[in-house]
N, CA, C and O atoms as CSV, one atom per row, in Angstrom:
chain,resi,resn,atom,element,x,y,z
A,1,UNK,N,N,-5.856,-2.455,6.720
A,1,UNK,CA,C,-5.957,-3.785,6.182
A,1,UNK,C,C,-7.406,-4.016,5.777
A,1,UNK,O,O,-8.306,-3.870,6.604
A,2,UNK,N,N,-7.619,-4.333,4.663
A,2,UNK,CA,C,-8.798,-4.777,4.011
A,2,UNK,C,C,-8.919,-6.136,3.610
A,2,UNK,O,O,-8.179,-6.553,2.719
A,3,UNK,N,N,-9.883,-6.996,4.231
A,3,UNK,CA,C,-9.838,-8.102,3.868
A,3,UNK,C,C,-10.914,-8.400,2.940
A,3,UNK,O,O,-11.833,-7.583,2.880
A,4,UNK,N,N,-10.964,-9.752,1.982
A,4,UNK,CA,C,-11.813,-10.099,1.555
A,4,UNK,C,C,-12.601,-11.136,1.735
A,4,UNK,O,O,-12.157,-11.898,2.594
A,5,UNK,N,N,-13.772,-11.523,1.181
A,5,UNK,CA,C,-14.391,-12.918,1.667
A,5,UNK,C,C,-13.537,-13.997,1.569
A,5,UNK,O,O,-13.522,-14.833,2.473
A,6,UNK,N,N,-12.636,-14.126,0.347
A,6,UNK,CA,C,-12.183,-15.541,0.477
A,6,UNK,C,C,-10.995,-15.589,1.408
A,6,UNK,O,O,-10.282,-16.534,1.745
A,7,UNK,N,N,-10.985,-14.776,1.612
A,7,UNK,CA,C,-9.334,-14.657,2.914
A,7,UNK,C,C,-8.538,-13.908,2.606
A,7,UNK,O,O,-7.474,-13.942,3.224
A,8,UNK,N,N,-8.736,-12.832,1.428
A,8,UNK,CA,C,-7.055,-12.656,1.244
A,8,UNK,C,C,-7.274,-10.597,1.701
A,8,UNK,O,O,-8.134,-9.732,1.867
A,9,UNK,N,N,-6.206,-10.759,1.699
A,9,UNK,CA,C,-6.113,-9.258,2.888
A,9,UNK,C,C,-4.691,-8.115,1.405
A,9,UNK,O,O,-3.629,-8.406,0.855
A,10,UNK,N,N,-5.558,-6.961,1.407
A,10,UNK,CA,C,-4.835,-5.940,1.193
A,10,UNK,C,C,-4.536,-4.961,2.158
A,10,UNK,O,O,-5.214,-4.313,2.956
A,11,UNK,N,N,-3.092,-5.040,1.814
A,11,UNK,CA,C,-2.832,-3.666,2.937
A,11,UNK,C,C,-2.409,-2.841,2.516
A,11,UNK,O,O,-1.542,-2.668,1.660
A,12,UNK,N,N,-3.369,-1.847,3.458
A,12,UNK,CA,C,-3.395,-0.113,2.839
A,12,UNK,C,C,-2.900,0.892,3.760
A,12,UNK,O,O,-3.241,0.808,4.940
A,13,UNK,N,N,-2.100,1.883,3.356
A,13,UNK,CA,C,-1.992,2.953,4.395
A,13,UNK,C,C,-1.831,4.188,3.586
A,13,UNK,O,O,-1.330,4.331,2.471
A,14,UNK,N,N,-2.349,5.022,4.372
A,14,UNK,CA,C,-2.083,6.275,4.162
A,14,UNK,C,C,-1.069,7.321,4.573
A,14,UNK,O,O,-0.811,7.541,5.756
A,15,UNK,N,N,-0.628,7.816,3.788
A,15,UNK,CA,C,0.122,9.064,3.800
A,15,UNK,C,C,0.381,10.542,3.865
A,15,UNK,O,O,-0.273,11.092,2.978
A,16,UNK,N,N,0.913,11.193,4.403
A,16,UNK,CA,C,-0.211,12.499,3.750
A,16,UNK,C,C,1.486,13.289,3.877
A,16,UNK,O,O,1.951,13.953,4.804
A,17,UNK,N,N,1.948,12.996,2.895
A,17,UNK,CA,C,3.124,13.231,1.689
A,17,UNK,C,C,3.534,12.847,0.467
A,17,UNK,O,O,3.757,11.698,0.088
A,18,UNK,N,N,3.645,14.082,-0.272
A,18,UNK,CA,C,3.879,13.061,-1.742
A,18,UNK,C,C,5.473,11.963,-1.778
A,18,UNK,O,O,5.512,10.967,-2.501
A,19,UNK,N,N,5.893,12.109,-1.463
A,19,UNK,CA,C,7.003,10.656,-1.372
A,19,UNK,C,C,6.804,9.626,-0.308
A,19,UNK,O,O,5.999,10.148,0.464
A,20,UNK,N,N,7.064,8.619,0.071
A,20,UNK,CA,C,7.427,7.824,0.792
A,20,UNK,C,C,8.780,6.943,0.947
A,20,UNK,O,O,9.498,6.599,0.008
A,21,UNK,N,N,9.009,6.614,2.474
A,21,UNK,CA,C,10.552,5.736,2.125
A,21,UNK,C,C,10.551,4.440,2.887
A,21,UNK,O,O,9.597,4.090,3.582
A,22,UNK,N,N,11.318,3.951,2.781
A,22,UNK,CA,C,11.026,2.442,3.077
A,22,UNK,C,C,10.562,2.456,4.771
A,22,UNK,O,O,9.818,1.527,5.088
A,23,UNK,N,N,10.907,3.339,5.766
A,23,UNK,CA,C,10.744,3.732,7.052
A,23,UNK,C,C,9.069,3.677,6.962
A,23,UNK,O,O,8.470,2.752,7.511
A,24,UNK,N,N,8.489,4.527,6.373
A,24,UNK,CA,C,7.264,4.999,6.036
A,24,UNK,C,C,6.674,3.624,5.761
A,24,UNK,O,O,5.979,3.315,6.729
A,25,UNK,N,N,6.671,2.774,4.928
A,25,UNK,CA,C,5.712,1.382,4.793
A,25,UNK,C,C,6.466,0.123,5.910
A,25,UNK,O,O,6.482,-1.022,5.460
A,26,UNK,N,N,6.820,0.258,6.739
A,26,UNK,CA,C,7.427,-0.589,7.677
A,26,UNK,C,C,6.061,-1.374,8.101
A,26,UNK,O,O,6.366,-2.535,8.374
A,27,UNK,N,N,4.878,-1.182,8.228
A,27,UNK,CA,C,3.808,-1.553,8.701
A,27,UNK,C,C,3.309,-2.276,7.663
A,27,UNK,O,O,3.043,-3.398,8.094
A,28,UNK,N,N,3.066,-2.190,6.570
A,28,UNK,CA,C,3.186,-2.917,5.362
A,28,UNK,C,C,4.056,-4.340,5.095
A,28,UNK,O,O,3.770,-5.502,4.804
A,29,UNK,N,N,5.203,-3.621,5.344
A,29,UNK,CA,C,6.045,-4.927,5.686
A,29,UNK,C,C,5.771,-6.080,6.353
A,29,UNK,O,O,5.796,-7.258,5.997
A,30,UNK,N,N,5.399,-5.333,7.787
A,30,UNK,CA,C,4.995,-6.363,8.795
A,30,UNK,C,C,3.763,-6.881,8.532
A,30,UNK,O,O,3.748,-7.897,9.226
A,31,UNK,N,N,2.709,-6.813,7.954
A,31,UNK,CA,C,1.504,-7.252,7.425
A,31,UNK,C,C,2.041,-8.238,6.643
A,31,UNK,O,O,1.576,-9.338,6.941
A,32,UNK,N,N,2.842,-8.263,5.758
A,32,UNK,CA,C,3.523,-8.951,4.662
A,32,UNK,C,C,3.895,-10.879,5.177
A,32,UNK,O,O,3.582,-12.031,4.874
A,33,UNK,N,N,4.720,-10.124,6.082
A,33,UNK,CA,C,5.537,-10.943,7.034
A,33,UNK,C,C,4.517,-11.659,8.084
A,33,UNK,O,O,4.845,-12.732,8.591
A,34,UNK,N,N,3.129,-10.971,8.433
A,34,UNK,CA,C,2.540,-11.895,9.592
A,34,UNK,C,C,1.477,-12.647,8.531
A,34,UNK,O,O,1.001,-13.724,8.890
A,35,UNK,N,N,1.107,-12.095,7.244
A,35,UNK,CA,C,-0.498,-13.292,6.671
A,35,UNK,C,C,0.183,-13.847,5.829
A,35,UNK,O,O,-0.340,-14.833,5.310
A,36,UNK,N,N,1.902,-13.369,5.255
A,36,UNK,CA,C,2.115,-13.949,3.992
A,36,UNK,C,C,1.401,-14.553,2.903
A,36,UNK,O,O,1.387,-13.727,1.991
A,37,UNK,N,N,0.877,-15.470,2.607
A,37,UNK,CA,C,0.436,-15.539,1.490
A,37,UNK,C,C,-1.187,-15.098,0.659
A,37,UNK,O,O,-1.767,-15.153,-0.425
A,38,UNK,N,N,-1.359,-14.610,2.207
A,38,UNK,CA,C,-2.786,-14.145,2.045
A,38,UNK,C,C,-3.087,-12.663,2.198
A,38,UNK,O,O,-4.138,-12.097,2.498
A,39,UNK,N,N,-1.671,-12.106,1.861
A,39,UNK,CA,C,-1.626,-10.631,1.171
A,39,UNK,C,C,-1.553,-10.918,-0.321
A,39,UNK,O,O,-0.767,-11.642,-0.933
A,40,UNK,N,N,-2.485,-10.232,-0.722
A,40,UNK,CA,C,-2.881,-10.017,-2.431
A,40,UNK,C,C,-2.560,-8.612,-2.895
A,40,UNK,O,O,-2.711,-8.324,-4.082
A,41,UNK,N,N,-2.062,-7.595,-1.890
A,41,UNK,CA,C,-1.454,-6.367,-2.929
A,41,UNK,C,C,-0.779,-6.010,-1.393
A,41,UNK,O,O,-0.759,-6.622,-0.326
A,42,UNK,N,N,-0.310,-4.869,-1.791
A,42,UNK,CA,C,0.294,-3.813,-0.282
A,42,UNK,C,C,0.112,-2.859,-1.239
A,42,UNK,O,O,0.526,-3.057,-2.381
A,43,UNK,N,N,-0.706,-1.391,-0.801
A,43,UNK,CA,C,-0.514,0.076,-1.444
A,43,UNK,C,C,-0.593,1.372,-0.669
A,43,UNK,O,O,-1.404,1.633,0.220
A,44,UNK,N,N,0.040,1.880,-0.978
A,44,UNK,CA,C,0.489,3.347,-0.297
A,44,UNK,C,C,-0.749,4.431,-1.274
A,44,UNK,O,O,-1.120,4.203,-2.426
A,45,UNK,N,N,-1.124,5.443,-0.509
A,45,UNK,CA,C,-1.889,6.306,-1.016
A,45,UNK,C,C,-1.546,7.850,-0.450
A,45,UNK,O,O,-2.025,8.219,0.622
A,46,UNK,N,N,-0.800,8.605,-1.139
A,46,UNK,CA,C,0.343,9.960,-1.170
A,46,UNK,C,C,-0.453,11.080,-1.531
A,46,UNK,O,O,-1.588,11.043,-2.007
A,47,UNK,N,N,0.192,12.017,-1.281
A,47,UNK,CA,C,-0.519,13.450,-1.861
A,47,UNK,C,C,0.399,13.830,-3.072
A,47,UNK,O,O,0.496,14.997,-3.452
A,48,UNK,N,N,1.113,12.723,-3.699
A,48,UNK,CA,C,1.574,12.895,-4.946
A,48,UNK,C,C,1.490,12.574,-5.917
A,48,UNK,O,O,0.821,11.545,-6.009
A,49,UNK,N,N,1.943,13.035,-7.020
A,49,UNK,CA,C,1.200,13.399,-8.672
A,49,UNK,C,C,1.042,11.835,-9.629
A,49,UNK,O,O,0.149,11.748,-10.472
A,50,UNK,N,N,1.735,11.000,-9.447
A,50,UNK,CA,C,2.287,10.191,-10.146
A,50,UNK,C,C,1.851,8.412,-9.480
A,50,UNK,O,O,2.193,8.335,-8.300
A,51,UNK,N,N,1.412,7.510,-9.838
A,51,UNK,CA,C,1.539,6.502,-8.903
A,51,UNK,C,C,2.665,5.588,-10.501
A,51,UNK,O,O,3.030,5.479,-11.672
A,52,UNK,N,N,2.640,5.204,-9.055
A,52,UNK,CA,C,4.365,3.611,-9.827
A,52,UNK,C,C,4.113,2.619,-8.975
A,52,UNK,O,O,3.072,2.726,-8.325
A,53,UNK,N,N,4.893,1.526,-8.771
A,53,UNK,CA,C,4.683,0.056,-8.104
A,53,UNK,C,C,6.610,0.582,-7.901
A,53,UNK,O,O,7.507,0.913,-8.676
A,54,UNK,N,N,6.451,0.370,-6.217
A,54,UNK,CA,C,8.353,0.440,-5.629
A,54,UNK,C,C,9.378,-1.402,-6.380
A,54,UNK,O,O,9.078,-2.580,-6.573
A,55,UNK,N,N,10.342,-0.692,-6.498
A,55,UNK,CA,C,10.739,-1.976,-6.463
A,55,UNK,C,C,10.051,-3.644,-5.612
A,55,UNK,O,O,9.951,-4.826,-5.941
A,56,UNK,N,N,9.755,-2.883,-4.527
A,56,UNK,CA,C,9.388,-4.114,-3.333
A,56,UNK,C,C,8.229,-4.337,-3.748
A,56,UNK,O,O,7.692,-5.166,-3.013
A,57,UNK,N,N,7.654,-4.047,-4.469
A,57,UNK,CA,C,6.191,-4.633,-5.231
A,57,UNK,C,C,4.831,-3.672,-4.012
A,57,UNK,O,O,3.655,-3.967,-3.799
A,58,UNK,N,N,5.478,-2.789,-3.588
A,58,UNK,CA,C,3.712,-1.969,-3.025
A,58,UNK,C,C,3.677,-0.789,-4.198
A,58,UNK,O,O,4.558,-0.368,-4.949
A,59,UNK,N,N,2.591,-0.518,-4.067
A,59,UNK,CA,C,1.904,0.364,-5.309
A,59,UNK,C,C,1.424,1.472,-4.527
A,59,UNK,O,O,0.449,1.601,-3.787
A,60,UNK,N,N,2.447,2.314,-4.912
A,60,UNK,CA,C,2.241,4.205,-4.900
A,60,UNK,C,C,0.908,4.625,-5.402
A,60,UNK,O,O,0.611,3.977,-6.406
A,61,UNK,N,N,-0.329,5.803,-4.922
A,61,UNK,CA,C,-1.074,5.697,-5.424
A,61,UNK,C,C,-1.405,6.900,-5.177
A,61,UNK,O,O,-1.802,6.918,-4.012
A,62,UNK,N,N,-1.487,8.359,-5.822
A,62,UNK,CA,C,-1.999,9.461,-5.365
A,62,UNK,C,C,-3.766,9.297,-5.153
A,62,UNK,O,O,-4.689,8.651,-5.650
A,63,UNK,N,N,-3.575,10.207,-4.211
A,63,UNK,CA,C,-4.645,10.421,-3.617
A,63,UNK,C,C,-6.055,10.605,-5.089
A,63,UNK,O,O,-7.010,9.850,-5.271
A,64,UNK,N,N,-5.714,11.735,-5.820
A,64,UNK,CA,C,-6.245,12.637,-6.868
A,64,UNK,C,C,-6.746,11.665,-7.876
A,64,UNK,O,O,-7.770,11.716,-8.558
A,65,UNK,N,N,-5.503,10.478,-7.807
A,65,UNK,CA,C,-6.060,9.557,-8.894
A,65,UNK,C,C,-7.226,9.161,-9.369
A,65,UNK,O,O,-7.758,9.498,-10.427
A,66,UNK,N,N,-7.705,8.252,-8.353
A,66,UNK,CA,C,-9.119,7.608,-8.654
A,66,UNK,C,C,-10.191,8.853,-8.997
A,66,UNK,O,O,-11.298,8.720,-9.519
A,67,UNK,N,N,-9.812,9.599,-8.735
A,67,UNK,CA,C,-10.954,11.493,-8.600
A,67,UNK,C,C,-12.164,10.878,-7.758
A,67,UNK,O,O,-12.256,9.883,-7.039
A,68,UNK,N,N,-13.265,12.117,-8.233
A,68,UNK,CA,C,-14.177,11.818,-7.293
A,68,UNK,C,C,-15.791,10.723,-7.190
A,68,UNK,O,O,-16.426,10.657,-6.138
């Protein structure tokens, strides 16, 4: 969880697989569910090729992406 000055909190976790399943961001969830409105993103960060946004609105994000 990363917060910011004005209050609002991203939550981040890591992975260290390229897929994830809804089991896998359960902690995300619950972040969701305890600051509600003062979550401003939820994102997953994978050892896989591709990032997308899940239906449930968290954002897939390979690792490789951002580079170095």
């Amino acid at each position: 969880m990363i917060t910011g000055s004005e209050g609002g909190v991203l939550a981040a976790e890591v992975k260290l697989s390229a897929t994830v399943s809804d089991h896998d961001l359960r902690h995300l969830n619950w972040l969701l569910s305890r600051y509600g409105d003062h979550v401003v993103d939820r994102i997953v960060i994978t050892t896989g090729s591709t990032a997308h946004r899940r239906r449930d609105g968290i954002a897939v994000i390979p690792l490789a992406l951002p580079g170095p």
